[in-house]
Kinemage of the C-alpha trace (Angstrom):
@kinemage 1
@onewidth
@group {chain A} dominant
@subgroup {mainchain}
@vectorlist {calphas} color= white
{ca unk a 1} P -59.011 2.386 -10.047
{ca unk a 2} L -56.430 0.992 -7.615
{ca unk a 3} L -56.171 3.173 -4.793
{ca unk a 4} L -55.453 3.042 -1.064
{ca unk a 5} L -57.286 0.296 1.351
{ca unk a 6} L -59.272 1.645 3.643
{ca unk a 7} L -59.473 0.813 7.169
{ca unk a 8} L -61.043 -1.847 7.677
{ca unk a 9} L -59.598 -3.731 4.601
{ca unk a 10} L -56.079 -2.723 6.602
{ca unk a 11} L -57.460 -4.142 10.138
{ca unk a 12} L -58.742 -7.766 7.844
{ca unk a 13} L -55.313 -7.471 6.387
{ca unk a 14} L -53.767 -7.013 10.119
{ca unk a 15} L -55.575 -9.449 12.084
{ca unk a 16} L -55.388 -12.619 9.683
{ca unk a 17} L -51.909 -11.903 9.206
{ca unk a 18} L -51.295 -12.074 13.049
{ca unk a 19} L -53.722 -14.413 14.192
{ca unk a 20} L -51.262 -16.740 15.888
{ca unk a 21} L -49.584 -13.280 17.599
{ca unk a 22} L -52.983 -12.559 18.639
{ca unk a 23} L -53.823 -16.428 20.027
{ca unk a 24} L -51.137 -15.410 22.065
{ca unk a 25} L -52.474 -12.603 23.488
{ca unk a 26} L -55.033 -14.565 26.360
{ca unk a 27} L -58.077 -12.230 24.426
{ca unk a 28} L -60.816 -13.976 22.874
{ca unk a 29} L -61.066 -14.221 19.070
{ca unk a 30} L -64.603 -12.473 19.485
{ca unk a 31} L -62.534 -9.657 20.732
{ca unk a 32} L -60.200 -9.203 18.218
{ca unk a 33} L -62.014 -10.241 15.327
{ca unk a 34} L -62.882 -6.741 15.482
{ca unk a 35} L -61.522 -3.627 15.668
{ca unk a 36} L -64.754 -1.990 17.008
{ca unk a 37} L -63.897 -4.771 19.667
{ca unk a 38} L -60.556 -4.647 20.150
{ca unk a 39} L -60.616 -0.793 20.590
{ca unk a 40} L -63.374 -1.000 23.239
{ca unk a 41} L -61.186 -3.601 25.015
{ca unk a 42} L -58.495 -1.621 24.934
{ca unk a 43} L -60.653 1.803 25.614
{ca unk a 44} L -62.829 0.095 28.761
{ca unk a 45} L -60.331 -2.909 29.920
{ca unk a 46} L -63.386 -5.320 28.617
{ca unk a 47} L -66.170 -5.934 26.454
{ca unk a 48} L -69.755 -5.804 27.487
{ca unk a 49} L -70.936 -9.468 26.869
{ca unk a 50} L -68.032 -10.851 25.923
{ca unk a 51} L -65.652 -13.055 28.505
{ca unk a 52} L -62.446 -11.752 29.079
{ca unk a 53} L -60.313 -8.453 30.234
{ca unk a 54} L -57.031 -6.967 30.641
{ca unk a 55} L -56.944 -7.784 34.166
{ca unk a 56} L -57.082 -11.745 33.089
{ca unk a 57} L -54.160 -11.734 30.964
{ca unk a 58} L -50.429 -12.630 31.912
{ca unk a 59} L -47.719 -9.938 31.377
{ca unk a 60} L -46.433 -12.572 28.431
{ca unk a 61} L -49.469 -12.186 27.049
{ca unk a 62} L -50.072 -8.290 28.138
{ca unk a 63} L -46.484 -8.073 25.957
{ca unk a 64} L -47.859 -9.476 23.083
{ca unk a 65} L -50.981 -6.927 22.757
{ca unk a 66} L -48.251 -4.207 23.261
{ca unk a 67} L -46.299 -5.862 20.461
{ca unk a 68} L -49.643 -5.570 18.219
{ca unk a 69} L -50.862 -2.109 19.267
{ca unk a 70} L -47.604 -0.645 18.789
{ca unk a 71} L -47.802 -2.194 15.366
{ca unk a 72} L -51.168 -1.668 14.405
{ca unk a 73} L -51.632 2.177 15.854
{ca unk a 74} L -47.750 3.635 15.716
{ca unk a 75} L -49.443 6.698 15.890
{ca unk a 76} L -49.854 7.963 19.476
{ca unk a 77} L -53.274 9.943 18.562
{ca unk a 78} L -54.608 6.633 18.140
{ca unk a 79} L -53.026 4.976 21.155
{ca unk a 80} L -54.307 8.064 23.358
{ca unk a 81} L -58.057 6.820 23.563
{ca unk a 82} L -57.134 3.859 24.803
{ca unk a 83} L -57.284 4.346 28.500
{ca unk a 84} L -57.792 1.191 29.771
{ca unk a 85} L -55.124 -0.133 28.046
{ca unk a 86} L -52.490 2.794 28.921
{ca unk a 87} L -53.334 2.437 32.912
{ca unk a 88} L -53.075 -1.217 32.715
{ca unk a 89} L -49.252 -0.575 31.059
{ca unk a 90} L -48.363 1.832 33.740
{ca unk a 91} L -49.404 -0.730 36.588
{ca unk a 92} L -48.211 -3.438 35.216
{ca unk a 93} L -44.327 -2.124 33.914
{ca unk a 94} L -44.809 1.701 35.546
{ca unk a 95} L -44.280 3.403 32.349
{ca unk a 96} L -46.463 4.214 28.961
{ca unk a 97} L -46.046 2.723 25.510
């Protein structure tokens, strides 16, 4: 039966269809390889183990994350766990997504 994707078949979907948009973002690719990953990035500001932050990224590249969050979670329930992410928006532009 042919039914709806589910999640994570939607984030596979997502991410190799904007790989080069994500490149672009300064975050590693063991970062966004993974939604689990990406959401604690953008939850915490980094990933336990893993190199990288939002502090380290430009405001180029800080666009193009916005770009793919607003894409990926258009739905500000989603967008409202991800602290990190929302205070690093405010500092960096002074307003929310």
């Amino acid at each position: 039966m042919a039914g709806r994707r589910n999640r994570h078949d939607q984030w596979v979907t997502f991410r190799d269809s904007h790989a080069g948009d994500f490149n672009a973002t300064g975050i590693p690719a063991e970062v966004w390889g993974s939604e689990t990953r990406l959401r604690l990035l953008l939850t915490n500001g980094a990933v336990e183990g893993v190199a990288g932050s939002l502090l380290q990224i430009s405001d180029e590249e800080f666009m193009m994350l916005n770009a793919l969050v607003q894409n990926f979670y258009p739905d500000d329930r989603d967008q409202s766990f991800f602290t990190a992410y929302a205070k690093e928006l405010l500092t960096r532009f002074g307003r929310y997504a």
